[in-house]
Biopython code that builds the backbone (N, CA, C, O; Angstrom):
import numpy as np
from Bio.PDB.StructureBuilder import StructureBuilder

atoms = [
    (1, "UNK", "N", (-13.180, -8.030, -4.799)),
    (1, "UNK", "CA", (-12.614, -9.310, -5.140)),
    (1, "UNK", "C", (-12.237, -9.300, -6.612)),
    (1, "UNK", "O", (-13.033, -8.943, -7.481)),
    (2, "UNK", "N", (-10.911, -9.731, -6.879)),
    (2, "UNK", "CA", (-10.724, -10.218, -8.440)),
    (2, "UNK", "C", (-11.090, -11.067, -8.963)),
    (2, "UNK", "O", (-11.403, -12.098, -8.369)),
    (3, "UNK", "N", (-11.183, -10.911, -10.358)),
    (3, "UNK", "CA", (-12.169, -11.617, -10.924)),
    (3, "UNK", "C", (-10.688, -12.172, -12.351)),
    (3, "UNK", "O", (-9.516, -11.818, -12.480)),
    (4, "UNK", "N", (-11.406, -12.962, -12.992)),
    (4, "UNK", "CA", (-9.992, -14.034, -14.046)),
    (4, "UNK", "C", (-9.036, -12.707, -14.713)),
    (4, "UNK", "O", (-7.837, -12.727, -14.989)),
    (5, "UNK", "N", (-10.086, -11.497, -14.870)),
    (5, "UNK", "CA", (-9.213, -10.023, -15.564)),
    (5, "UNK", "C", (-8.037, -9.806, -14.520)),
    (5, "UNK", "O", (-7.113, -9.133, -14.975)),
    (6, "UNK", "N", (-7.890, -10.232, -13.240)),
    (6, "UNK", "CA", (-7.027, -9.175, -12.290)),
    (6, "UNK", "C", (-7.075, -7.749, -11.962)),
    (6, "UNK", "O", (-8.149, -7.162, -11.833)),
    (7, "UNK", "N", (-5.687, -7.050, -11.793)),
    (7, "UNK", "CA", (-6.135, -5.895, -11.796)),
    (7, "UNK", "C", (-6.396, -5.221, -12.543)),
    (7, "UNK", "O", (-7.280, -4.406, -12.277)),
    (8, "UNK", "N", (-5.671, -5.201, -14.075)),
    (8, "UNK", "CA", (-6.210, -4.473, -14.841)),
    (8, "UNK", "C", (-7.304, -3.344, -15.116)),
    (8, "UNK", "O", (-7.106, -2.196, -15.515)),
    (9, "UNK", "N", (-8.599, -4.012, -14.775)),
    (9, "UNK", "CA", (-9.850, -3.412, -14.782)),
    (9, "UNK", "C", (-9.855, -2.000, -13.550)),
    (9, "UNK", "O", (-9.951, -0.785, -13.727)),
    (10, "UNK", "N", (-9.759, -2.541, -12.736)),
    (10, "UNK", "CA", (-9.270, -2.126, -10.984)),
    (10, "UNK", "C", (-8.459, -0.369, -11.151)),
    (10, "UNK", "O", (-8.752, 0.709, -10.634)),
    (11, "UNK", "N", (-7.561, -0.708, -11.946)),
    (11, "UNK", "CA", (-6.581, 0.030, -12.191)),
    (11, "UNK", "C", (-6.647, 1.496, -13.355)),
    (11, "UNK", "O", (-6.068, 2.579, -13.446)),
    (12, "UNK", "N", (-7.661, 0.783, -14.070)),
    (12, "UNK", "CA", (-7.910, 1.405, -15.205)),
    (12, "UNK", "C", (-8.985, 2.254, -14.567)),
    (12, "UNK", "O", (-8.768, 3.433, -14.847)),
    (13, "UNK", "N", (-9.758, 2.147, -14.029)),
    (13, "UNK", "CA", (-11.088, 2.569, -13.560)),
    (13, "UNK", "C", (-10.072, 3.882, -12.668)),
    (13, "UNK", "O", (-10.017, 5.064, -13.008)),
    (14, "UNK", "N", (-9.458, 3.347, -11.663)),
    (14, "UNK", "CA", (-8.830, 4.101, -10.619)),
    (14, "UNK", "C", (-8.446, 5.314, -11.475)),
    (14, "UNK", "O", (-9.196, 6.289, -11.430)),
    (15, "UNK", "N", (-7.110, 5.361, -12.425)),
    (15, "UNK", "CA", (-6.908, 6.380, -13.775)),
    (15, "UNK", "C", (-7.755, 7.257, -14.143)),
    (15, "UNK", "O", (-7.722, 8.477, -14.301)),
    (16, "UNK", "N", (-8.828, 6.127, -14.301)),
    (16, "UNK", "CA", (-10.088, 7.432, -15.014)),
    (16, "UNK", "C", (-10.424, 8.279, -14.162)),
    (16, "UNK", "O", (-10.281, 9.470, -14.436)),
    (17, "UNK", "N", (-10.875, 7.941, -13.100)),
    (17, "UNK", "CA", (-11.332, 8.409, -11.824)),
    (17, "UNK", "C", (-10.421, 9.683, -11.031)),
    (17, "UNK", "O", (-10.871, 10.815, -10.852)),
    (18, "UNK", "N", (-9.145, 9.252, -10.637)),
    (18, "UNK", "CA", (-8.236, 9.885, -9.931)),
    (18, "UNK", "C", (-7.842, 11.436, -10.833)),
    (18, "UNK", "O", (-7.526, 11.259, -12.009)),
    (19, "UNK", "N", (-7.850, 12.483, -10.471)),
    (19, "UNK", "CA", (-7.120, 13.489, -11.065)),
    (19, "UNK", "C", (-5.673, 13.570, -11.078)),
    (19, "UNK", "O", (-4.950, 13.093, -10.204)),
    (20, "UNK", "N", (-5.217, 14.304, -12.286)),
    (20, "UNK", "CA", (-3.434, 14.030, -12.453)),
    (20, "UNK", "C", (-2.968, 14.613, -11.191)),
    (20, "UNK", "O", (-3.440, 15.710, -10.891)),
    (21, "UNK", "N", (-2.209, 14.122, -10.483)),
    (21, "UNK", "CA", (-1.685, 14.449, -9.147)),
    (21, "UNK", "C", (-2.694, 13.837, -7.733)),
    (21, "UNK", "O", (-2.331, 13.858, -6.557)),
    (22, "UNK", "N", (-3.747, 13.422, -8.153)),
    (22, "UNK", "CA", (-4.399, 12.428, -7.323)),
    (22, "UNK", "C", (-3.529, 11.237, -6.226)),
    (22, "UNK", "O", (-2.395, 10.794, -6.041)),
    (23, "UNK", "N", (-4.748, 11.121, -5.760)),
    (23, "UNK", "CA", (-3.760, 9.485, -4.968)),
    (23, "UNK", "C", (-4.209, 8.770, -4.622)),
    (23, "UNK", "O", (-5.033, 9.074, -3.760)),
    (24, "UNK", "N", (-4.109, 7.617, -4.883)),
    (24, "UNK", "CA", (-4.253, 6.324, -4.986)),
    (24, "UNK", "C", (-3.822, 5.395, -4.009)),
    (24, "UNK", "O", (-2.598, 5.260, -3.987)),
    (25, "UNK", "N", (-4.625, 4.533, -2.975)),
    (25, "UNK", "CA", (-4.191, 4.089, -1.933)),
    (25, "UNK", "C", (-4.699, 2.681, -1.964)),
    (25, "UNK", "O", (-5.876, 2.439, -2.234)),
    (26, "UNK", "N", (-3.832, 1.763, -1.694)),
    (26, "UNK", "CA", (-4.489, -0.011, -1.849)),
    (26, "UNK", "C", (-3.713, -0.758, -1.350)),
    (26, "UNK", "O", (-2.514, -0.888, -1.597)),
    (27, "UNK", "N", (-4.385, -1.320, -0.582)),
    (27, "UNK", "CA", (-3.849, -3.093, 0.679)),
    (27, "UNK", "C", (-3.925, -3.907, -0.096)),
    (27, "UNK", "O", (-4.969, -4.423, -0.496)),
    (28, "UNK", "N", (-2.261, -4.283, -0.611)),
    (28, "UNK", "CA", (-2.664, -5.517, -1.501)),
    (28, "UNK", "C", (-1.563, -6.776, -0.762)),
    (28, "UNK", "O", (-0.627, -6.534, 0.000)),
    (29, "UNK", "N", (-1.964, -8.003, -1.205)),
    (29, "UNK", "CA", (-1.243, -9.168, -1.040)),
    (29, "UNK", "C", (0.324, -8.742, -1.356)),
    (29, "UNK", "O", (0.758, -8.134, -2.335)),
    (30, "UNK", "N", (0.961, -9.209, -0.316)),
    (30, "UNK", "CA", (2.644, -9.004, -0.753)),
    (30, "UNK", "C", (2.922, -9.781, -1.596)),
    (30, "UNK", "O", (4.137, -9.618, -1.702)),
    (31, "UNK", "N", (2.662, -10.475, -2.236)),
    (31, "UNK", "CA", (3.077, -11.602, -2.826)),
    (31, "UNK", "C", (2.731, -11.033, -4.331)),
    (31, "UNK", "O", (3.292, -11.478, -5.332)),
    (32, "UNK", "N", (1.746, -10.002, -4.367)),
    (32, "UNK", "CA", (1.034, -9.541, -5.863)),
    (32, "UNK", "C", (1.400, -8.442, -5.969)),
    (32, "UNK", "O", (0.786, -7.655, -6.689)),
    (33, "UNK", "N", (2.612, -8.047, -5.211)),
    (33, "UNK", "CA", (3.257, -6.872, -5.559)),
    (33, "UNK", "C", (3.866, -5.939, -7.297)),
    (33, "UNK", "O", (3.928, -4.822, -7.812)),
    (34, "UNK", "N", (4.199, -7.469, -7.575)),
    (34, "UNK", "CA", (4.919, -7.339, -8.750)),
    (34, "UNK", "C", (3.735, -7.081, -9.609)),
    (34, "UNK", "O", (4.049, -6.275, -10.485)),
    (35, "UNK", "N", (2.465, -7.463, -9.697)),
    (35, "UNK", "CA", (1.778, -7.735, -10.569)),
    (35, "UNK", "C", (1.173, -6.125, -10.220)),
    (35, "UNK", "O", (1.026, -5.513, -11.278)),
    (36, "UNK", "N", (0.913, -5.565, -9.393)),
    (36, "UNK", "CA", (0.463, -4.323, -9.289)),
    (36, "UNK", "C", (1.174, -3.487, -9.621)),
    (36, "UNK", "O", (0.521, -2.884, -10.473)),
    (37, "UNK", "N", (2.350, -2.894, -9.501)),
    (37, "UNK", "CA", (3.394, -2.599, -9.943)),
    (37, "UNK", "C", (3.222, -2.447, -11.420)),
    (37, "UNK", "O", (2.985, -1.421, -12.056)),
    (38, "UNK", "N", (3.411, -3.835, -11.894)),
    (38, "UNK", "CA", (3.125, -3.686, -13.842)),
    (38, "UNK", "C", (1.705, -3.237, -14.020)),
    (38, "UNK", "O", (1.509, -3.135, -15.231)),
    (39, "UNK", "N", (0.550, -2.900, -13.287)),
    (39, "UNK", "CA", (-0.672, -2.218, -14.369)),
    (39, "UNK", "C", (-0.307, -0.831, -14.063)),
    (39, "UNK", "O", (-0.493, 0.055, -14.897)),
    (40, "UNK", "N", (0.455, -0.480, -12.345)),
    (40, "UNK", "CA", (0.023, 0.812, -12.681)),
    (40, "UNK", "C", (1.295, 1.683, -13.145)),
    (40, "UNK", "O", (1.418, 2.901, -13.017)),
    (41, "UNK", "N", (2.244, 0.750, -13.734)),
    (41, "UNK", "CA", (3.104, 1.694, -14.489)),
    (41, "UNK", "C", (2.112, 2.461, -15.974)),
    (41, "UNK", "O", (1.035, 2.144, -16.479)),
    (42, "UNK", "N", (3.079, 3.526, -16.271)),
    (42, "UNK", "CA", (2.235, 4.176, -17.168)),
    (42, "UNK", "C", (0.827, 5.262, -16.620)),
    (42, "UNK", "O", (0.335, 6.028, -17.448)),
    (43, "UNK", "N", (0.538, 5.236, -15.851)),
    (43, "UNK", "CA", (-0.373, 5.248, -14.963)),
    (43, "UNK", "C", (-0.400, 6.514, -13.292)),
    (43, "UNK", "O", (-1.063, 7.464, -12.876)),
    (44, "UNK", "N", (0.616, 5.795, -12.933)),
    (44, "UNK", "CA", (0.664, 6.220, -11.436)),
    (44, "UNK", "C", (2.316, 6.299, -11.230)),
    (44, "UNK", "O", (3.168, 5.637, -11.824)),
    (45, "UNK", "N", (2.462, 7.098, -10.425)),
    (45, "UNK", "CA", (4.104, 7.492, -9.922)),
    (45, "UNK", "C", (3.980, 7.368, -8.620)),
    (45, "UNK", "O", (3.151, 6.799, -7.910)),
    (46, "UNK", "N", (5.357, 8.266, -8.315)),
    (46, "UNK", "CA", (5.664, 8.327, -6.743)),
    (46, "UNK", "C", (4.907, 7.435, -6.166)),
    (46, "UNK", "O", (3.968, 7.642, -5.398)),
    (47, "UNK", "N", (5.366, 6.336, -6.581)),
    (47, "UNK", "CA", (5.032, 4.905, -5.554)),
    (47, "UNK", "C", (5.408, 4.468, -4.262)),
    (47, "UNK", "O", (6.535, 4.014, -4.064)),
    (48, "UNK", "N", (4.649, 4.556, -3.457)),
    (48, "UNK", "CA", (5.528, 4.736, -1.941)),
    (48, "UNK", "C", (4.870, 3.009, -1.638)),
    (48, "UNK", "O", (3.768, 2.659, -2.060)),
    (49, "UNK", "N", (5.699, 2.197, -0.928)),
    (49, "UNK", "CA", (5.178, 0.696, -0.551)),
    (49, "UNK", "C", (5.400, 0.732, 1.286)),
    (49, "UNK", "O", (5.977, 1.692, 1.798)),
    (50, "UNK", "N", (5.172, 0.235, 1.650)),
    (50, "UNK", "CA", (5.067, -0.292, 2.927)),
    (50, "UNK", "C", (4.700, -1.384, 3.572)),
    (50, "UNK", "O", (3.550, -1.441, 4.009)),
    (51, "UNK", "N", (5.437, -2.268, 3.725)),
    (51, "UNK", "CA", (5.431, -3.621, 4.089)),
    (51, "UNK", "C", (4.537, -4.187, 5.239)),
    (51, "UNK", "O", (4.996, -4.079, 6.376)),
    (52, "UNK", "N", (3.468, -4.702, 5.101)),
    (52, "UNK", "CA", (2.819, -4.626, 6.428)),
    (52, "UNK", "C", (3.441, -6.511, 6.818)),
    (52, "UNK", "O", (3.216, -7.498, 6.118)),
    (53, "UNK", "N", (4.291, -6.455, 8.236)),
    (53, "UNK", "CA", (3.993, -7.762, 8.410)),
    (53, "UNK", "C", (3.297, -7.722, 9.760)),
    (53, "UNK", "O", (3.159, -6.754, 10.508)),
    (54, "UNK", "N", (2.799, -9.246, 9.948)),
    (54, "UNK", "CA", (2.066, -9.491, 11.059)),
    (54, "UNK", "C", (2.854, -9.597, 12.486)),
    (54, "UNK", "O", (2.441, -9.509, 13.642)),
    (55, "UNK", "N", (3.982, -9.792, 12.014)),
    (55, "UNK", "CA", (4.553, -9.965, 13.930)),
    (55, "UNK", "C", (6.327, -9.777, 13.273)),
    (55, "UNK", "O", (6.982, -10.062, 12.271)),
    (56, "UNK", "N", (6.476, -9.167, 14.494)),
    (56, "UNK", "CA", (7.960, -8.572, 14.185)),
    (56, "UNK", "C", (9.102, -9.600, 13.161)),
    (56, "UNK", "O", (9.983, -9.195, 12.402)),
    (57, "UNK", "N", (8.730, -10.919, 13.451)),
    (57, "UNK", "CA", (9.857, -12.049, 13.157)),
    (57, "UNK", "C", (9.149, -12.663, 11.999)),
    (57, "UNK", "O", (9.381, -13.822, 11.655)),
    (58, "UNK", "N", (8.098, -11.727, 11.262)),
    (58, "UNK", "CA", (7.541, -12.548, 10.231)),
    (58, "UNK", "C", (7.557, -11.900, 9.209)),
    (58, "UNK", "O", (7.251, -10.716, 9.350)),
    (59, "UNK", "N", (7.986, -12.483, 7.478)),
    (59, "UNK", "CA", (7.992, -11.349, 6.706)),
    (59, "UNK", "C", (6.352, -11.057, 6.099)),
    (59, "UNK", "O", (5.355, -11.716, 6.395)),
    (60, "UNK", "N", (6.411, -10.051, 5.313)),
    (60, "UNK", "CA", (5.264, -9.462, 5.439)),
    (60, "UNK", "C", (4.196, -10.207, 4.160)),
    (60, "UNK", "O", (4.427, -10.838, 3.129)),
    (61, "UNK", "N", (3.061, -9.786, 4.801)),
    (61, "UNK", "CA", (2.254, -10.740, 4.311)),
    (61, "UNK", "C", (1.261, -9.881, 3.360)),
    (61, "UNK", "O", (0.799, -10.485, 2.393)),
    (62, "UNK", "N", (0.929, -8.666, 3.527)),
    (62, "UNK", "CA", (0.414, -7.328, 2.850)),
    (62, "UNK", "C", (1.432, -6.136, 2.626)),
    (62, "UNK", "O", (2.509, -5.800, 3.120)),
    (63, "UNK", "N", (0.600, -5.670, 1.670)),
    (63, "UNK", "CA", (1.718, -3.670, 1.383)),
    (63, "UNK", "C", (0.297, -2.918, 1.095)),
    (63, "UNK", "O", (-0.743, -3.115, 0.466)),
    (64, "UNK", "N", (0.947, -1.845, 2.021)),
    (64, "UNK", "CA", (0.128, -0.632, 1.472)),
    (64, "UNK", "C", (0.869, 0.014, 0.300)),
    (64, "UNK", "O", (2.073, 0.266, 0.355)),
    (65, "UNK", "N", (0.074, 0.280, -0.799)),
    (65, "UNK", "CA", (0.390, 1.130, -1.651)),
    (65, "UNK", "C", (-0.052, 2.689, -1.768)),
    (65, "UNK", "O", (-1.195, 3.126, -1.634)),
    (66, "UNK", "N", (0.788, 3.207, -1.970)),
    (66, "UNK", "CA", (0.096, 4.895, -2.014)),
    (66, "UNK", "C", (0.726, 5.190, -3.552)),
    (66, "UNK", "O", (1.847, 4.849, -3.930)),
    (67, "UNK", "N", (-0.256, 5.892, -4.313)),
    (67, "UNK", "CA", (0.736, 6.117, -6.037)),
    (67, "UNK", "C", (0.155, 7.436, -6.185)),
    (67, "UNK", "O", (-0.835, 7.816, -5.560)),
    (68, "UNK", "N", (1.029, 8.363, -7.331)),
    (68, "UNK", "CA", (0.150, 9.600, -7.186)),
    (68, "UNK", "C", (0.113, 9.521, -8.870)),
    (68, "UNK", "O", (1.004, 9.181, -9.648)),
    (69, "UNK", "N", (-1.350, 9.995, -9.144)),
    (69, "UNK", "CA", (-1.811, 9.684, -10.859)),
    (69, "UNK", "C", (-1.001, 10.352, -11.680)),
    (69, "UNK", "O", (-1.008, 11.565, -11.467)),
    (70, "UNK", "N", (-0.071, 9.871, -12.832)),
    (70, "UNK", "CA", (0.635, 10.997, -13.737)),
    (70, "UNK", "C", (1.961, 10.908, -13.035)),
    (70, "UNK", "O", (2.900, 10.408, -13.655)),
    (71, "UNK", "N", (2.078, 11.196, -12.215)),
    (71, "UNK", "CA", (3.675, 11.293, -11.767)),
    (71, "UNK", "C", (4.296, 10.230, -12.432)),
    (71, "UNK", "O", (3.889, 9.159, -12.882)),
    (72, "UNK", "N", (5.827, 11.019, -12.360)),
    (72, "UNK", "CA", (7.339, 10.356, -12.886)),
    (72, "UNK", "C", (8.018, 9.740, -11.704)),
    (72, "UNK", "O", (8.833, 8.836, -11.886)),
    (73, "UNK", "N", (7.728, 10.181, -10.486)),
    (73, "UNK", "CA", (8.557, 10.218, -9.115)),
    (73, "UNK", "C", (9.136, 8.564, -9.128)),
    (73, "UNK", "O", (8.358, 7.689, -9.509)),
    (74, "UNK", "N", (10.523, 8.204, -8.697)),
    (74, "UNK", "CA", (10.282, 7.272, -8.659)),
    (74, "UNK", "C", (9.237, 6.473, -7.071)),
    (74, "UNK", "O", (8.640, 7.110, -6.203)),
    (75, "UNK", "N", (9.339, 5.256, -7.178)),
    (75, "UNK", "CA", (9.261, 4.014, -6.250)),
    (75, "UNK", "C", (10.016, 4.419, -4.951)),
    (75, "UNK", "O", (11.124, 4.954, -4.948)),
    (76, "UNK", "N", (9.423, 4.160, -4.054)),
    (76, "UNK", "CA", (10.090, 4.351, -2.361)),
    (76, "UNK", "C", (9.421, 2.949, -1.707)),
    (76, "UNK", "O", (8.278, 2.515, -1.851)),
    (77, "UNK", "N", (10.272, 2.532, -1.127)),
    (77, "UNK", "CA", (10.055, 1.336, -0.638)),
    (77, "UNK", "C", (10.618, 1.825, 1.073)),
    (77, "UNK", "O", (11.766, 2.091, 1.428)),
    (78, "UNK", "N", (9.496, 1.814, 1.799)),
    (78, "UNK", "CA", (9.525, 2.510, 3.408)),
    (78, "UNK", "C", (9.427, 2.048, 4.291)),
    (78, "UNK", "O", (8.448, 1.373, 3.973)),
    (79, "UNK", "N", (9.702, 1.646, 5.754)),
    (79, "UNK", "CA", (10.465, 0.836, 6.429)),
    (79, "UNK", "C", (8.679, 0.107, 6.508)),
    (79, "UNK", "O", (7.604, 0.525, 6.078)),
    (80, "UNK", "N", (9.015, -0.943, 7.155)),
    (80, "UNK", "CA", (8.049, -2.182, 7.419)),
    (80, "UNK", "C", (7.250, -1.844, 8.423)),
    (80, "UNK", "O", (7.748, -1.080, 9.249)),
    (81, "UNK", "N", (5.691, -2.337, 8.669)),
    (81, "UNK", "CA", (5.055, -1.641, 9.580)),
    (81, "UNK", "C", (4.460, -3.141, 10.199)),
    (81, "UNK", "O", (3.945, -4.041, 9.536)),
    (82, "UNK", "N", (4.763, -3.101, 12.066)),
    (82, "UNK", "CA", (4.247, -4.690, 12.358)),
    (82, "UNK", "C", (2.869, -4.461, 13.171)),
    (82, "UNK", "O", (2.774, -3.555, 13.999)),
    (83, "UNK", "N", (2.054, -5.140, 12.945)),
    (83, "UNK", "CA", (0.300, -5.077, 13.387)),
    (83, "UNK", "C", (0.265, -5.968, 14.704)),
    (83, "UNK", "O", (-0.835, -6.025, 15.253)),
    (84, "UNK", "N", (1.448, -6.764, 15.364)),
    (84, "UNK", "CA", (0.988, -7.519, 16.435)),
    (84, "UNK", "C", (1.796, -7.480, 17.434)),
    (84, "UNK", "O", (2.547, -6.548, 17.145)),
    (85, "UNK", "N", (2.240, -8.047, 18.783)),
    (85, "UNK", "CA", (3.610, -8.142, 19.508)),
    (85, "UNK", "C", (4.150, -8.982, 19.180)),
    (85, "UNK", "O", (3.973, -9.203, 17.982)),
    (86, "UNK", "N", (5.362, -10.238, 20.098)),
    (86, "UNK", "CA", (5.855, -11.167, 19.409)),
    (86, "UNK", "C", (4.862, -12.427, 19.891)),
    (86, "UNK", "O", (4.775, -13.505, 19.304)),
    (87, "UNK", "N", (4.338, -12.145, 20.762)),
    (87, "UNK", "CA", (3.111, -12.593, 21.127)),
    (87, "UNK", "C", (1.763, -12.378, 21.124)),
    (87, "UNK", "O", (1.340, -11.223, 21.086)),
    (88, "UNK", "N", (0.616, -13.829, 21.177)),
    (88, "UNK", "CA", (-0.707, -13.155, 21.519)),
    (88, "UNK", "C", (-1.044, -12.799, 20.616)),
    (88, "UNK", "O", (-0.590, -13.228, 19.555)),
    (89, "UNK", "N", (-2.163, -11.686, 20.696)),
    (89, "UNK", "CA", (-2.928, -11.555, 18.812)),
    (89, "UNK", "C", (-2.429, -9.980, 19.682)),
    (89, "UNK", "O", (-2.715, -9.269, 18.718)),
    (90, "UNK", "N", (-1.987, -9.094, 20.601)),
    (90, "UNK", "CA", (-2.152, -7.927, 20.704)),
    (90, "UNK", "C", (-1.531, -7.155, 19.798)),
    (90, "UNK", "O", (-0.437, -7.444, 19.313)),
    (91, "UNK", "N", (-2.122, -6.237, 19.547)),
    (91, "UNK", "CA", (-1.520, -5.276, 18.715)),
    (91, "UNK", "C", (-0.655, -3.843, 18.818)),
    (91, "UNK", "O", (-0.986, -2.942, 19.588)),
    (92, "UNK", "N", (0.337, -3.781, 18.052)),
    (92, "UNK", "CA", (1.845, -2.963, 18.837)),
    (92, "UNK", "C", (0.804, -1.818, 18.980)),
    (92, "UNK", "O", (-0.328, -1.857, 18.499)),
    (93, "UNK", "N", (1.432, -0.595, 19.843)),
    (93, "UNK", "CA", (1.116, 0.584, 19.755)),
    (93, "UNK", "C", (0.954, 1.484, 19.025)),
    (93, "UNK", "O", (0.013, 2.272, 19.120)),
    (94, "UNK", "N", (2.014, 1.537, 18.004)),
    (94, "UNK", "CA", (1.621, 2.226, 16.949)),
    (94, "UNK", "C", (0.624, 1.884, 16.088)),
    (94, "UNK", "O", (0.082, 2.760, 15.415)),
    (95, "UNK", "N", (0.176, 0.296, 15.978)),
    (95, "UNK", "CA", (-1.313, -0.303, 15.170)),
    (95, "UNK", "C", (-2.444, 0.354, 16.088)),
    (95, "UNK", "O", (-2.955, 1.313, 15.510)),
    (96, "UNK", "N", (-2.926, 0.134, 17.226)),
    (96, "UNK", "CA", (-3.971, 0.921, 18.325)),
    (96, "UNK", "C", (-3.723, 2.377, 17.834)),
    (96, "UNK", "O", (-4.672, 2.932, 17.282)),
    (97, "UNK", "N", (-2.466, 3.108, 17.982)),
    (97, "UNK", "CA", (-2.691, 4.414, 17.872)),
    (97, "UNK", "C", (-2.981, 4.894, 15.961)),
    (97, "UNK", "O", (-3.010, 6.113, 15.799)),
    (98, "UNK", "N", (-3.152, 4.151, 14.817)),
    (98, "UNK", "CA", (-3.955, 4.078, 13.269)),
    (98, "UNK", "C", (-4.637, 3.890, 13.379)),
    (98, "UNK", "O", (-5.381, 4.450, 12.573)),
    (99, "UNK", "N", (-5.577, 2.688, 14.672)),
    (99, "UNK", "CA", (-6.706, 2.086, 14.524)),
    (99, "UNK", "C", (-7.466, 2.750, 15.515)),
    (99, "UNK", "O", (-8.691, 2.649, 15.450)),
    (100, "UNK", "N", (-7.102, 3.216, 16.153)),
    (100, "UNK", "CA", (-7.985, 3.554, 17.221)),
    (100, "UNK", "C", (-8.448, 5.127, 17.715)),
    (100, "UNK", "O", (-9.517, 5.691, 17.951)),
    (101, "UNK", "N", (-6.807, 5.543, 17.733)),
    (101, "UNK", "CA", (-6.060, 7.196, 17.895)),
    (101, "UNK", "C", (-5.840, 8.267, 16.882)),
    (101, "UNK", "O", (-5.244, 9.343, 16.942)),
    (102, "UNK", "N", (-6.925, 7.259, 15.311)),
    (102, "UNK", "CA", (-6.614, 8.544, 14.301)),
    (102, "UNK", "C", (-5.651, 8.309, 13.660)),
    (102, "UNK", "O", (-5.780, 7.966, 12.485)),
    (103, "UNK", "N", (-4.316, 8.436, 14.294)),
    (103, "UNK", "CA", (-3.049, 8.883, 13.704)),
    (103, "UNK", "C", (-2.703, 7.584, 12.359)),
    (103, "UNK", "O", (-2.909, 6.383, 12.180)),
    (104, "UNK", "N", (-1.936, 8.980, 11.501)),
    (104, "UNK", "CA", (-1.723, 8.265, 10.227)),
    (104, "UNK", "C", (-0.426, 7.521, 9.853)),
    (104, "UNK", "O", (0.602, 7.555, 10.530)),
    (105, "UNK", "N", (-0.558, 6.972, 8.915)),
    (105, "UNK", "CA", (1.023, 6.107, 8.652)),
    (105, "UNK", "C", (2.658, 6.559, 8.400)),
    (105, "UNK", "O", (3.714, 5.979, 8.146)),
    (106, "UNK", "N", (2.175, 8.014, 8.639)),
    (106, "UNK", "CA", (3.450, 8.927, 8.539)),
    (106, "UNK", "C", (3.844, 9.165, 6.948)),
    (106, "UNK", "O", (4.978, 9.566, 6.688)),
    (107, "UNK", "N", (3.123, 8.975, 6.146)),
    (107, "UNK", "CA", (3.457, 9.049, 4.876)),
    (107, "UNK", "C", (3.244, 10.599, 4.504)),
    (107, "UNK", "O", (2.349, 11.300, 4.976)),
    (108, "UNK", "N", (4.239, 11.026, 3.557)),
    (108, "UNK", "CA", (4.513, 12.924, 3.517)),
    (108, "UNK", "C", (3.664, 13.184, 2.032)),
    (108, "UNK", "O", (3.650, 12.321, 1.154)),
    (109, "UNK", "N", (3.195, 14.070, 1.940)),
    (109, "UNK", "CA", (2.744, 14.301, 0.618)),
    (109, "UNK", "C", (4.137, 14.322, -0.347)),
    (109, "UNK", "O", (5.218, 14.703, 0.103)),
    (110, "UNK", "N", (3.940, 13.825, -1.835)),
    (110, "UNK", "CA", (4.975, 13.811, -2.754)),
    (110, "UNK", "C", (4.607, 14.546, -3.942)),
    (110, "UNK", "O", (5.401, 14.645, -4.878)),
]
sb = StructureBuilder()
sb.init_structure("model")
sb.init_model(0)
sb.init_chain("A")
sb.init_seg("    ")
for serial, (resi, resn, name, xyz) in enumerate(atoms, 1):
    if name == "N":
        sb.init_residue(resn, " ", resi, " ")
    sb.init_atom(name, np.array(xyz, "f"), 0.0, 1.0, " ", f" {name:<3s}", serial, name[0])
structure = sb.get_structure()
């Protein structure tokens, strides 16, 4: 949970921690995109985003972030990933087959 600092702290810690070419992975609020973005410039590269929304007809409400420590690479912004059907709370197939089946978000090493 954040605390009145934001991410800052979060971010800085991650840096220390992560080795140059490391990677860095975080579910954040879509809406606090921008604000994540500005700590870990300087910081983190090859920024890959991924839009998580909740149902096909809804825009997204989380992003996964993936950053790799030190890199120049730019920003990739990668197609949208939906967690439900257009109905019901069920969840698409490809969410069961991350959550359930292992399989990963298709993201390539950079």
């Amino acid at each position: 949970m954040l605390d009145e600092r934001g991410l800052e702290p979060w971010v800085k810690t991650a840096a220390d921690i992560v080795r140059e070419g490391g990677s860095l992975t975080v579910i954040f609020r879509a809406d606090g995109l921008h604000e994540l973005l500005s700590v870990l410039q300087g910081r983190f590269g090859a920024i890959d985003v991924i839009p998580l929304r909740p149902r096909p007809d809804a825009p997204a409400t989380r992003i996964v972030l993936r950053a790799i420590r030190a890199s120049k690479a730019p920003l990739k912004l990668l197609p949208g990933f939906v967690l439900h059907e257009s109905e019901g709370s069920d969840f698409t197939s490809q969410s069961k087959n991350i959550m359930r089946g292992g399989q990963g978000l298709g993201l390539t090493p950079r």
